[in-house]
Wavefront OBJ file of the C-alpha trace (Angstrom):
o trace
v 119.636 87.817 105.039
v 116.856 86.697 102.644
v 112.796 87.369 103.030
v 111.414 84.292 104.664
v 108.914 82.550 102.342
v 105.584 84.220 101.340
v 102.799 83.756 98.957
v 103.474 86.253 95.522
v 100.295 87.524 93.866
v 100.451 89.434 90.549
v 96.258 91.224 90.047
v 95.508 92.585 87.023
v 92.846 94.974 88.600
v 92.402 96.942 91.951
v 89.444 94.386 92.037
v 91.169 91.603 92.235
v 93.741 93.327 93.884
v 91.311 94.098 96.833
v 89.958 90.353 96.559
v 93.596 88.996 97.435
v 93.871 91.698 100.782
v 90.098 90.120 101.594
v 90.525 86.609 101.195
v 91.359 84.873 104.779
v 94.614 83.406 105.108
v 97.239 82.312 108.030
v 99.022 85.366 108.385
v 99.749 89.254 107.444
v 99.460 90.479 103.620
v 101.411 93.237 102.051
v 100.992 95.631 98.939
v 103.685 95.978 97.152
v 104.310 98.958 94.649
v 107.638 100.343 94.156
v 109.141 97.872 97.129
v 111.691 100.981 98.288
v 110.555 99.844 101.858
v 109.284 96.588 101.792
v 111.663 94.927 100.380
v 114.369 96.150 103.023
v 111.682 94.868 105.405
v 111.500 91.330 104.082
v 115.362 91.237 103.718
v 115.686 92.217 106.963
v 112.794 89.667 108.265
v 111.014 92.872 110.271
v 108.403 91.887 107.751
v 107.314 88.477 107.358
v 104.007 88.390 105.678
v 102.567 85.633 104.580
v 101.635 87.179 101.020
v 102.538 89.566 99.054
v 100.137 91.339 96.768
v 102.443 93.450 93.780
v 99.978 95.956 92.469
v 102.258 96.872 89.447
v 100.318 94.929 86.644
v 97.009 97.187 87.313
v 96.188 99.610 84.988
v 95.289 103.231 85.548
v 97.105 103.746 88.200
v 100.564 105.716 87.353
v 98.785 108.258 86.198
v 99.260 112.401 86.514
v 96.145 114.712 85.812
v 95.173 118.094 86.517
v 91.235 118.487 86.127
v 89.104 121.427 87.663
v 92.225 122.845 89.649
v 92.708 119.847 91.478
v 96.378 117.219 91.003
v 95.197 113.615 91.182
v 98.447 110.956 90.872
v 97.681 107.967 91.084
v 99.678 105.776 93.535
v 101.961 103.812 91.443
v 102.990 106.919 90.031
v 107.235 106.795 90.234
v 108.995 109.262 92.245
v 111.267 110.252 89.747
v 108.296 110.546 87.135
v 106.965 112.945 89.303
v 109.983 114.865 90.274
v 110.258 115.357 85.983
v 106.464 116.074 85.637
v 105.754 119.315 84.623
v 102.053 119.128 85.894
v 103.537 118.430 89.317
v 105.997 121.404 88.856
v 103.100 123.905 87.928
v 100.288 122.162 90.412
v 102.253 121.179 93.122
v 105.521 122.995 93.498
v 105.869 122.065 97.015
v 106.396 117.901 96.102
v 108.350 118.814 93.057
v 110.683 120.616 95.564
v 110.461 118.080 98.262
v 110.822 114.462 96.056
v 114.783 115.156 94.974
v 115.598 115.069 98.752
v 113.822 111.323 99.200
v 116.776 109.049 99.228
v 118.953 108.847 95.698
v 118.024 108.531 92.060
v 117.968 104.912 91.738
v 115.562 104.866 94.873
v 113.237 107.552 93.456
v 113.530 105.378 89.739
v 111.358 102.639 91.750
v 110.015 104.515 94.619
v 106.336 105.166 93.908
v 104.502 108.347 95.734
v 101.204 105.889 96.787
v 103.706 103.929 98.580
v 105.740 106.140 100.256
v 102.786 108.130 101.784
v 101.253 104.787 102.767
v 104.191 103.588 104.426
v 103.482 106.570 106.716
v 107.686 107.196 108.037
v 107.415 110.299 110.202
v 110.682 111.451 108.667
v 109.559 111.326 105.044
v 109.080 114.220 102.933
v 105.976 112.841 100.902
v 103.886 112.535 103.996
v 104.639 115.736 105.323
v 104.021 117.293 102.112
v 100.722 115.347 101.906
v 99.765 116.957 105.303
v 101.105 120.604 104.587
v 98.354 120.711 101.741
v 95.532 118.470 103.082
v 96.262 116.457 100.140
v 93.121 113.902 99.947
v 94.078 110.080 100.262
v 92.175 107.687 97.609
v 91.333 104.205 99.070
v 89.773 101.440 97.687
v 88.761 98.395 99.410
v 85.688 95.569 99.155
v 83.260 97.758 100.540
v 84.023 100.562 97.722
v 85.965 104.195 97.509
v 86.583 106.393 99.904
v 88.112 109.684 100.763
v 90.816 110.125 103.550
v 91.607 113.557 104.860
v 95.745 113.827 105.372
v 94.676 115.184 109.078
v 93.012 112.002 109.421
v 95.273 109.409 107.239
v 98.475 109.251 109.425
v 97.295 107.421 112.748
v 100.842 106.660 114.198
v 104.711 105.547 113.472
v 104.339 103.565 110.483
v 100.854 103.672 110.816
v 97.783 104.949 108.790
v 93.822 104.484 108.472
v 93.879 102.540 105.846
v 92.099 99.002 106.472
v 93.641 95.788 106.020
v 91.966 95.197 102.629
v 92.329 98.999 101.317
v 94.638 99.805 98.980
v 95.726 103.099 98.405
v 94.801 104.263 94.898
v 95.724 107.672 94.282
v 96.378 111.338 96.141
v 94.608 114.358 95.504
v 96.174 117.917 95.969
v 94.622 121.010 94.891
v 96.618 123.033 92.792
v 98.547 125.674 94.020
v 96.466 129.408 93.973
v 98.072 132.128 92.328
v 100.918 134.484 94.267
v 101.647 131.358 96.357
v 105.520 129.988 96.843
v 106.667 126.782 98.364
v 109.665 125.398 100.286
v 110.878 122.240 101.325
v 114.050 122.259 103.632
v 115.588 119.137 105.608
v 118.879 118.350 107.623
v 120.127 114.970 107.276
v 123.835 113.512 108.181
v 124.184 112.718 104.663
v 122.207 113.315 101.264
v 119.792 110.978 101.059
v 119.606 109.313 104.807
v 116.408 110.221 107.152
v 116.237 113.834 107.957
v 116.683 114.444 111.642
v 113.787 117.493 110.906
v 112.241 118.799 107.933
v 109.622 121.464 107.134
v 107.139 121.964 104.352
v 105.919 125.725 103.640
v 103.791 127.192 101.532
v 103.017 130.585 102.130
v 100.308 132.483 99.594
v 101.202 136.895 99.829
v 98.192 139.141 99.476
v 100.353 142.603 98.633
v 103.149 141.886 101.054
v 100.887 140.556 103.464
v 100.171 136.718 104.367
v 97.031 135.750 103.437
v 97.589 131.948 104.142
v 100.323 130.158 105.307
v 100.401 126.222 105.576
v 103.334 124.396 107.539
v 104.179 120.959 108.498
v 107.069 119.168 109.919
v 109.022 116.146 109.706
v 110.680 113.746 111.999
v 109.717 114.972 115.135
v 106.763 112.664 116.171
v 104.874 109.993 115.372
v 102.894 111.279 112.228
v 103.934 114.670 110.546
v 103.086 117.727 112.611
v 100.887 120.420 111.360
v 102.465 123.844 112.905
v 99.099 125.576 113.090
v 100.489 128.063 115.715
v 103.310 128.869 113.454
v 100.905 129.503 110.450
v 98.618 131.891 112.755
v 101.370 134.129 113.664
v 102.246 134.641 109.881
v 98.861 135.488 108.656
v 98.324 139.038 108.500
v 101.595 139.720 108.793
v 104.471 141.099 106.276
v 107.309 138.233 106.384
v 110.382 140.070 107.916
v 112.657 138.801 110.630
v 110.521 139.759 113.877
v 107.538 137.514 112.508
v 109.570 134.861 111.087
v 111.198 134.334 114.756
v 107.886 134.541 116.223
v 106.533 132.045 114.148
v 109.224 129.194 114.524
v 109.060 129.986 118.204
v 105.042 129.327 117.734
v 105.904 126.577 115.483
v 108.007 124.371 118.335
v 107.014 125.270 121.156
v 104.570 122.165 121.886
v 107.049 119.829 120.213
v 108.827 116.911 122.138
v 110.989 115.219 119.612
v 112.687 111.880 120.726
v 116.293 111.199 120.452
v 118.502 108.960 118.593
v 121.777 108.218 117.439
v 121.509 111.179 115.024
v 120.888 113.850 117.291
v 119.289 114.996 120.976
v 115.974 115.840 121.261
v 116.671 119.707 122.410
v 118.656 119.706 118.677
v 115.832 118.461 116.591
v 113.481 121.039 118.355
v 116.452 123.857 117.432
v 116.295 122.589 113.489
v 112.781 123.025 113.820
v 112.728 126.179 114.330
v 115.254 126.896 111.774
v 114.137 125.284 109.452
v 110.688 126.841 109.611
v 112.181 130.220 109.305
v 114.285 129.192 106.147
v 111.679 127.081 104.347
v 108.640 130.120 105.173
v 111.329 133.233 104.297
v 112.047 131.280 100.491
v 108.036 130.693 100.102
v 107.427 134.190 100.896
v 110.236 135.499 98.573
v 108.861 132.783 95.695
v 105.443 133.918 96.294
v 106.498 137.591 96.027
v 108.316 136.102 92.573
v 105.070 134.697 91.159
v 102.814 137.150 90.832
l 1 2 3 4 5 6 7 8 9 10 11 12 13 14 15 16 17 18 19 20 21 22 23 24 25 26 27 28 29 30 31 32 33 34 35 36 37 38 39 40 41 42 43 44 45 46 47 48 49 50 51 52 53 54 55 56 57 58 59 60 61 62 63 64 65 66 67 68 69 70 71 72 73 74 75 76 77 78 79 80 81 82 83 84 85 86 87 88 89 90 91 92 93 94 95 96 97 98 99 100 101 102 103 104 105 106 107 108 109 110 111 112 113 114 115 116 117 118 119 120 121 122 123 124 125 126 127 128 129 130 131 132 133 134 135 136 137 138 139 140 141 142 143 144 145 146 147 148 149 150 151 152 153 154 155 156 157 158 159 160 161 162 163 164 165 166 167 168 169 170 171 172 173 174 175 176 177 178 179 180 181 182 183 184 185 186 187 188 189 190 191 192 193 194 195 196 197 198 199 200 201 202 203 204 205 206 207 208 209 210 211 212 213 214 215 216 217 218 219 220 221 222 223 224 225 226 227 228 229 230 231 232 233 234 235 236 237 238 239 240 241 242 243 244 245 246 247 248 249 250 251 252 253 254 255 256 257 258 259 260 261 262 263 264 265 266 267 268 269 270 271 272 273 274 275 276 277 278 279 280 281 282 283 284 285 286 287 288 289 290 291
């Protein structure tokens, strides 16, 4: 199939940019940056907007910076760019381990990490990542900047606070502490398709001990879930085999995954739970490794 017909606008500044998203019109408007979603959309005429605003001609924002311990990237940065970054590496290590597993390379060439996390997929590894860390969401719309929690950014299944005339701008992450390790593990049929459940760790080791554990999973609900039972039974505790059980049991035991095609909901609750063992026993040994 082919996109039905829509209205193409080409800013050269978030200002004009956020003019386009405000001006009235007849029917839906859509941001376009990397198009790794959209365009599949329009193809497939689930989207039909009326315009289409492509934010790629504004400056300033594919950007990477590290500034008073906190990782700003702007939201045009690539996927792949990031993957290679070695700011990302060193600030983030959780994204630099999660963005290889987001669909193949020519997807992550074009793929931007503003648009991914704005297109909100439960199953995506940017948005769980984004909530693991309480990354901070930039938006910028008519009525100025403004700050958006990750607790508070994704709303629903494809679905996110931003307004209709905000754009998102950039993500801020503050960089990892010292003695902390990160994982990033997923199950999907196939490299590169929609994990069926994935789990984002980061686990920071005072001694042996847990002094802070952060965990968040994928593809079992609407938005990403924060496991904030699973991180209380690993702080204060050395991660061995008795605690690492007790925390994936924490971890899924208010989950209610739906089912598909790919698999039952009783078998994405079971990945969950292995998954949060695997991805929180390789953050403990990599935080053990860092110091």
């Amino acid at each position: 199939m082919k996109p039905a017909a829509f209205e193409y606008l080409s800013p050269t500044s978030i200002e004009e940019a956020v003019q386009a998203l405000t001006d009235p019109d007849d029917g839906d408007t859509k941001v376009l940056a990397g198009g790794q979603s959209l365009v599949p959309l329009l193809s497939l005429r689930l989207a039909q907007p009326a315009r289409i605003v492509d934010i790629n001609r504004i400056p300033g924002l594919g950007e990477i910076t590290e500034s008073g311990g906190v990782l700003t990237i702007g939201t045009l940065v690539r996927q792949r760019s990031a993957e290679h970054s070695d700011v990302v590496r060193r600030a983030c290590p959780l994204m630099a381990e999660a963005l290889p597993h987001i669909g193949h390379t020519a997807i992550r060439n074009r793929g931007t990490v503003g648009g991914s996390i704005a297109h909100a997929d439960p199953a995506a590894e940017l948005p769980t990542v984004a909530a693991c860390l309480d990354a901070e969401l930039v938006a910028r719309g008519p009525r100025g900047e403004r700050v958006i929690p990750a607790a508070e950014f994704f709303t629903g299944f494809f679905t996110t606070a931003l307004a209709e005339d905000e754009i998102l701008t950039a993500v801020r992450i503050r960089s990892a502490a010292p003695g902390t390790g990160a994982a990033y593990e997923e199950v999907s049929r196939r490299h590169g398709d929609f994990a069926m459940a994935g789990v984002a760790a980061v686990v920071r080791l005072d001694g042996d001990v847990v002094a802070e554990a952060r965990i968040a999973i994928s593809g079992v609900d609407l938005v990403p879930v924060r496991a904030g039972k699973a991180e209380a039974a690993l702080v204060g505790r050395v991660v061995d085999e008795p605690t690492l059980v007790a925390a994936a049991e924490a971890g899924v035991a208010d989950l209610h995954p739906s089912a598909d095609l790919h698999g039952s909901a009783p078998y994405r609750k079971h990945l969950a739970g292995v998954l949060i063992r695997k991805a929180v026993r390789t953050a403990a040994q990599r935080a053990r490794e860092s110091r």
